[in-house]
TIKE-207987 format. One line per 8 residues: number of its first residue (from 0); for each residue x, y, z of C-alpha. Coordinates in steps of 0.05 Angstrom, whole numbers, plus 5000, padded with zeros to 4 digits. Example, Ala and Ser with C-alpha at 12.3 -4.5 7.8 and 13.67 -1.06 7.14 Angstrom:
0) 5246/4910/5156 ~ 5273/4979/5143
% end
This chain:
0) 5000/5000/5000 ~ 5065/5045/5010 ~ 5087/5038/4951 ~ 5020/5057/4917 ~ 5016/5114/4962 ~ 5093/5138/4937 ~ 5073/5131/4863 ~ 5003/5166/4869
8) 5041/5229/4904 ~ 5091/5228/4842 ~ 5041/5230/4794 ~ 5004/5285/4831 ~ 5065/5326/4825 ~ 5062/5336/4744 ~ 4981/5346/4750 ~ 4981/5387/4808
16) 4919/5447/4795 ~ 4949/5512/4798 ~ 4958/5549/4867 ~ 4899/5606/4863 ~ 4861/5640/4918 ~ 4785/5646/4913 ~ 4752/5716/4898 ~ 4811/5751/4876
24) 4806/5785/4802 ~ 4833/5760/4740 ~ 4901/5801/4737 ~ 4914/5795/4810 ~ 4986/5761/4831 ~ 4979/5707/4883 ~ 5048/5680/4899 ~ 5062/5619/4921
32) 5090/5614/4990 ~ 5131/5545/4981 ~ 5157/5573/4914 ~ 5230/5567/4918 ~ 5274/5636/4918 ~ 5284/5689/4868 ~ 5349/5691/4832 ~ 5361/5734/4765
40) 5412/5721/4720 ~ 5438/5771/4662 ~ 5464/5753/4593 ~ 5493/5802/4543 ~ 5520/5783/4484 ~ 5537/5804/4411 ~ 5585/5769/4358 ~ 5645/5782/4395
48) 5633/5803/4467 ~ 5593/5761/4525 ~ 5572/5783/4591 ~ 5545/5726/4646 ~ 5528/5750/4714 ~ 5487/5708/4759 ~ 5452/5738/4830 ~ 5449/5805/4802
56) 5404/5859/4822 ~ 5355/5897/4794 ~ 5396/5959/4784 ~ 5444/5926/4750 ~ 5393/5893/4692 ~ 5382/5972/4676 ~ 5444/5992/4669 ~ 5456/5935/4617
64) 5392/5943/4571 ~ 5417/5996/4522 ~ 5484/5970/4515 ~ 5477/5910/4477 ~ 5429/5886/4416 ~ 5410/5822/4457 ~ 5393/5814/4532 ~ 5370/5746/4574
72) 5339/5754/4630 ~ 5331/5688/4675 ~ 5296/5691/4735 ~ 5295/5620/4781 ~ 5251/5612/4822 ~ 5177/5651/4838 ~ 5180/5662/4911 ~ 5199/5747/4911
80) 5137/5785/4885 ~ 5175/5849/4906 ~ 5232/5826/4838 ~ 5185/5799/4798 ~ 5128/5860/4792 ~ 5193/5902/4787 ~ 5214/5866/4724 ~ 5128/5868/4698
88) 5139/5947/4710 ~ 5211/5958/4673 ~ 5188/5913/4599 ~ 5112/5927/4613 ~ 5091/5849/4619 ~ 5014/5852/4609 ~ 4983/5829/4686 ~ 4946/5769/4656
96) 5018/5745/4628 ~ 5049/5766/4695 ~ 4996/5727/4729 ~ 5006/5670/4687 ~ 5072/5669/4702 ~ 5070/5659/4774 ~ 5007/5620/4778 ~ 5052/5551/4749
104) 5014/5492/4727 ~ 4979/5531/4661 ~ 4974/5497/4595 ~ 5033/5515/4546 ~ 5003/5570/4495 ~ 5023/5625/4457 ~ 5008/5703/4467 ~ 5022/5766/4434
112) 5018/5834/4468 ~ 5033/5895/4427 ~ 5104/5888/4406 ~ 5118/5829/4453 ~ 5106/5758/4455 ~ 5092/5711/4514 ~ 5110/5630/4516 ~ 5099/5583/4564
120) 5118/5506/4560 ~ 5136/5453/4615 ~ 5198/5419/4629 ~ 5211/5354/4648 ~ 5248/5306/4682 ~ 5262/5234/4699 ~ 5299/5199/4747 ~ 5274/5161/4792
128) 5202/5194/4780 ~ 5176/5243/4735 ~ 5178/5312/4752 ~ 5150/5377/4713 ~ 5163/5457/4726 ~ 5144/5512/4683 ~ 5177/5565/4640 ~ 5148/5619/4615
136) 5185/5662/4556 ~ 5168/5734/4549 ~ 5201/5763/4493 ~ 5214/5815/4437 ~ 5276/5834/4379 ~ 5315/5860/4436 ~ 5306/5818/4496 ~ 5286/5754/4522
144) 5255/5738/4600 ~ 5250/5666/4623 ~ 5215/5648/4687 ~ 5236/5579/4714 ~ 5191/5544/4767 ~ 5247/5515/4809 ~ 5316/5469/4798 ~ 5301/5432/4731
152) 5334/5479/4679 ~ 5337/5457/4603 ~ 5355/5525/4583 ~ 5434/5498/4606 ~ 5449/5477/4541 ~ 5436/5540/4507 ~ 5483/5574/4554 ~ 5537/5530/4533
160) 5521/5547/4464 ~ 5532/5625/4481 ~ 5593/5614/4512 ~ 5627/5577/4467 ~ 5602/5618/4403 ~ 5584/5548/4371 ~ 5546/5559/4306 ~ 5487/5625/4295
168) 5479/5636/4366 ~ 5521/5689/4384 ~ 5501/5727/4310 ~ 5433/5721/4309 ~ 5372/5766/4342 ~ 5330/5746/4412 ~ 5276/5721/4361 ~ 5325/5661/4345
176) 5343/5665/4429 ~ 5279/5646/4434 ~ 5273/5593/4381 ~ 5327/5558/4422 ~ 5310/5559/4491 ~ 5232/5528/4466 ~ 5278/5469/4422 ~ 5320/5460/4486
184) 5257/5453/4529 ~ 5227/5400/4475 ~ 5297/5356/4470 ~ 5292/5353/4539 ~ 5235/5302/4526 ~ 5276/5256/4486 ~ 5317/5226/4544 ~ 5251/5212/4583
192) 5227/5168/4522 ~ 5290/5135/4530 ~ 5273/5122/4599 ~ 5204/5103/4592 ~ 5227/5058/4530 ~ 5272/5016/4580 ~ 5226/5017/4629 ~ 5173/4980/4580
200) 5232/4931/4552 ~ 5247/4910/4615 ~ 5170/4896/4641 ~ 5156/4865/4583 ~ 5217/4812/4598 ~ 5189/4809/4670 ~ 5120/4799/4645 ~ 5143/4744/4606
208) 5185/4711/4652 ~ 5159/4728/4732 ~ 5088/4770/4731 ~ 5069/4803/4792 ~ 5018/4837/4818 ~ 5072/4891/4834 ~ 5087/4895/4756 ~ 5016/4916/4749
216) 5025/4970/4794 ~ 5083/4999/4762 ~ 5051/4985/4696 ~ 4997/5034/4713 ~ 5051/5082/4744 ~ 5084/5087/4680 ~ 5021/5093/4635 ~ 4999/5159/4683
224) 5061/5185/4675 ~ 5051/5188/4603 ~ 4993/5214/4612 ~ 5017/5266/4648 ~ 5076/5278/4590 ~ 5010/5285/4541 ~ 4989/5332/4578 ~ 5042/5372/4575
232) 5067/5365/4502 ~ 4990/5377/4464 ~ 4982/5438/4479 ~ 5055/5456/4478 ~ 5041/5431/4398 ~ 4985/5479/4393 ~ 5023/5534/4420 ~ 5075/5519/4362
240) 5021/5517/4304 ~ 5000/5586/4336 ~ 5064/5621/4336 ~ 5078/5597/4270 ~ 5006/5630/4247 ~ 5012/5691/4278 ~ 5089/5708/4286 ~ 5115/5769/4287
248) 5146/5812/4239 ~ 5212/5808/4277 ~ 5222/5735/4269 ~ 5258/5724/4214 ~ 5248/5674/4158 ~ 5307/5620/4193 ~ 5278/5624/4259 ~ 5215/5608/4232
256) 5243/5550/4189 ~ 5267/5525/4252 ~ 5206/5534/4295 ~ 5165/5490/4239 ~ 5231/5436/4261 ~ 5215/5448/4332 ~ 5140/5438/4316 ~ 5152/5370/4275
264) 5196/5345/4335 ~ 5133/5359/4387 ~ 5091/5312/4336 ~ 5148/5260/4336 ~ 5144/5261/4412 ~ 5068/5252/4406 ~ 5075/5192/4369 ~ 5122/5155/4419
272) 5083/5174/4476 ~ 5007/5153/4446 ~ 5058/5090/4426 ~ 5083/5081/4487 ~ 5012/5077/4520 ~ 4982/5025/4470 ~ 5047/4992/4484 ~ 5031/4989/4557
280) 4957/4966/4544 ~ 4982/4905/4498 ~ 5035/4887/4565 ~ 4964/4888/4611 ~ 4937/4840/4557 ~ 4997/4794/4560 ~ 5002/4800/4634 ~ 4933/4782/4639
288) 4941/4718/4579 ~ 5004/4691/4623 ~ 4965/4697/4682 ~ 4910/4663/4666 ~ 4953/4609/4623 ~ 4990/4595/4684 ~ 4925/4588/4718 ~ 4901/4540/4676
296) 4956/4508/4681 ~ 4953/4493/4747 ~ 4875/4471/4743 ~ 4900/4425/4696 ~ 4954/4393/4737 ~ 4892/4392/4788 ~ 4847/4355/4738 ~ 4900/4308/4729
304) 4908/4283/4801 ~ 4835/4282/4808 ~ 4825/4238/4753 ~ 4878/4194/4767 ~ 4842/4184/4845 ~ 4773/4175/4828 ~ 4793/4097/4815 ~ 4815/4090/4884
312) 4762/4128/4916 ~ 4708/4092/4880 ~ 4749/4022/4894 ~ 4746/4049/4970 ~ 4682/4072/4968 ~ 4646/4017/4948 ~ 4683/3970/4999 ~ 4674/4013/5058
320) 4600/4013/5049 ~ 4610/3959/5118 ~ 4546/3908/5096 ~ 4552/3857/5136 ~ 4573/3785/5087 ~ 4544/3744/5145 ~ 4480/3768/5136 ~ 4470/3751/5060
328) 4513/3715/5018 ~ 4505/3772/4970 ~ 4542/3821/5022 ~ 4601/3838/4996 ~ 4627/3751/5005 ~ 4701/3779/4980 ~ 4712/3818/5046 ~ 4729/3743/5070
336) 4786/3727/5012 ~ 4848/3707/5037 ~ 4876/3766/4985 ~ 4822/3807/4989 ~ 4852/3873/5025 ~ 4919/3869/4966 ~ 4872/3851/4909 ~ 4840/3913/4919
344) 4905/3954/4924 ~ 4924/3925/4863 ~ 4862/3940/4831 ~ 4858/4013/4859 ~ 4926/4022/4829 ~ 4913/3985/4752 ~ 4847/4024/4750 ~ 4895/4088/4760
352) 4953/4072/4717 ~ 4911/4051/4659 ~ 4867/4117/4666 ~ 4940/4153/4670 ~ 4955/4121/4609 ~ 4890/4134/4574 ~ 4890/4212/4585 ~ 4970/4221/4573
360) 4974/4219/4499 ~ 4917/4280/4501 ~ 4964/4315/4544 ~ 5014/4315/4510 ~ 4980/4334/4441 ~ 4956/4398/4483 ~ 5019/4419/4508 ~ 5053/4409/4437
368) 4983/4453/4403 ~ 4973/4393/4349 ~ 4910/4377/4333 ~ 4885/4317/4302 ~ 4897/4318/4229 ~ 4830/4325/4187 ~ 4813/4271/4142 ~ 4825/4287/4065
376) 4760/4317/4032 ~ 4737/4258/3975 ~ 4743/4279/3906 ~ 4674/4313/3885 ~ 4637/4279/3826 ~ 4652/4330/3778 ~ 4730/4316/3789 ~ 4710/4235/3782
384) 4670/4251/3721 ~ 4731/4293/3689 ~ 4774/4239/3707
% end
């Protein structure tokens, strides 16, 4: 029942209903108060100069804003409403994107206000069970906001990418910024298919070889936790087809060549996953089969053994119905042999051995699946006649 109770509580966790307090009005902020601590990070960067500083304050993302052509702001964590309706004030985030952005758990769309664009998707990650946060991109042709939920961070690979000037990145606008950190947040699914892919392999093998009712368990673990991923990722592939519709005029023709990429990835994830949950509905099937072939196994084994002992007990049975031979001559006169009490054994135990015998070759026909062969069709009389 533990166990249950531990997997129920992880599943919970990616399906959790967002945090909101009842009779406040739409563009109110209601933070959190387990949300884990505010930190803001700053990167500047052109084609030959980079500036990283992590812990900053908000002072310093001022002084920084007119100095370079592209600006990323990353704030971690959603617990200081003091920092984060300071940042809403300085790039004017609408306060239904602002509350959006705190109240976590909201389906991944796609919003434009004015000359700005607002993105939210859900990360994920799998160890030892699932886990989801949300990020939420705000965004124009000069600068670029993400707000993480808490310690899962897929934006680390782009990062590296700035750093070491690999490829467009350090060239290119906050548009193709943008494009990045969403693909980064999509690959990020890859390595949990992986997971779940190994996961199936190996019941599967387990199925085959040693079902148990804890397998079923697990099975159902792992089919709500892809439920839980298609949750996450169908909307996320609507927000796509929207952006793509109604993109702005900043986005330039490669960025949106690789958004449609992005977009055909989130389909290809799609597949797996509605593959991965017929997948674990045909392993319920075959746990269910092996079940109840070992079953009948084991009530055949049982019909064995009964029908070898009915011999006996009818043998004993009939000669334990005590009429008394002294009484009629007709009563039962062999209770007086000599041999009477080893006849009988040996009759008990012919009468067994012969039925044994009788029912084996059946048996074994079963267990091989051979049935008896069908006799030949004869020839029909208009193949006589033509003969």
């Amino acid at each position: 029942m533990s166990h249950r109770k531990t997997i129920r509580k992880s599943i919970r966790t990616t399906m959790t209903i967002p945090y909101m307090v009842a009779g406040v009005g739409p563009e109110s902020l209601t933070f959190d108060p387990d949300a884990a601590q505010t930190e803001i990070s700053l990167i500047c960067y052109d084609g030959e100069r980079l500036l990283e500083e992590h812990r900053v304050e908000i002072t310093r993302v001022v002084s920084q804003l007119e100095k370079w052509p592209v600006v990323w702001i990353n704030v971690e964590g959603l617990a200081s409403d003091k920092k984060i309706k300071w940042l809403g004030d300085l790039f004017k985030i609408h306060p239904l994107a602002l509350e959006d952005i705190v109240t976590v758990h909201q389906r991944a769309k796609f919003e434009t206000y004015d000359d700005c664009c607002f993105f939210i998707a859900h990360m994920m990650e799998a160890k030892d069970e699932l886990k989801q946060e949300q990020v939420s991109l705000y965004f124009n042709n000069k600068f670029v906001i993400t707000f993480q939920e808490g310690p899962i961070d897929a934006t680390k690979p782009v990062l590296e990418r700035i750093r070491k000037g690999q490829g467009r990145m350090r060239s290119a606008g906050a548009d193709y910024l943008a494009y990045a950190i969403i693909d980064s947040v999509i690959d990020c699914y890859y390595p949990i298919l992986e997971y779940f892919g190994e996961k199936l392999e190996n019941m599967e093998d387990e199925i085959l070889d040693a079902p148990s009712k804890r397998t079923v368990t697990r099975l159902h673990s792992i089919k709500r936790e892809l439920l839980a991923m298609r949750r996450a990722l169908f909307p996320l592939r609507e927000a796509l087809s929207s952006m793509l519709r109604n993109s702005p005029d900043y986005f330039t023709a490669d960025t949106l060549l690789h958004l449609r990429d992005s977009h055909d990835h989130v389909v290809q994830i799609a597949d797996f996953i509605d593959t991965y949950r017929e997948l674990c509905s045909d392993l319920m099937d075959v746990y269910l089969s092996t079940t109840s072939n070992r079953l009948s196994e084991v009530m055949k084994v049982l019909t064995v053994i009964t029908t070898v002992c009915a011999p006996p007990t009818l043998v004993a049975g009939i000669y334990g119905m005590n009429f008394n031979p002294e009484s009629s001559p007709y009563n039962m006169p062999e209770l007086n042999w000599f041999y009477g009490y080893p006849i009988a054994i040996v009759l008990m135990v012919s009468l067994s051995a012969a039925l044994f015998m009788f029912i084996l070759k059946p048996l074994k026909r079963l267990e091989s699946g051979d049935s008896p062969k069908a006799a030949a069709p004869a020839p029909s009389s208009a193949n006589s006649s033509q003969s």
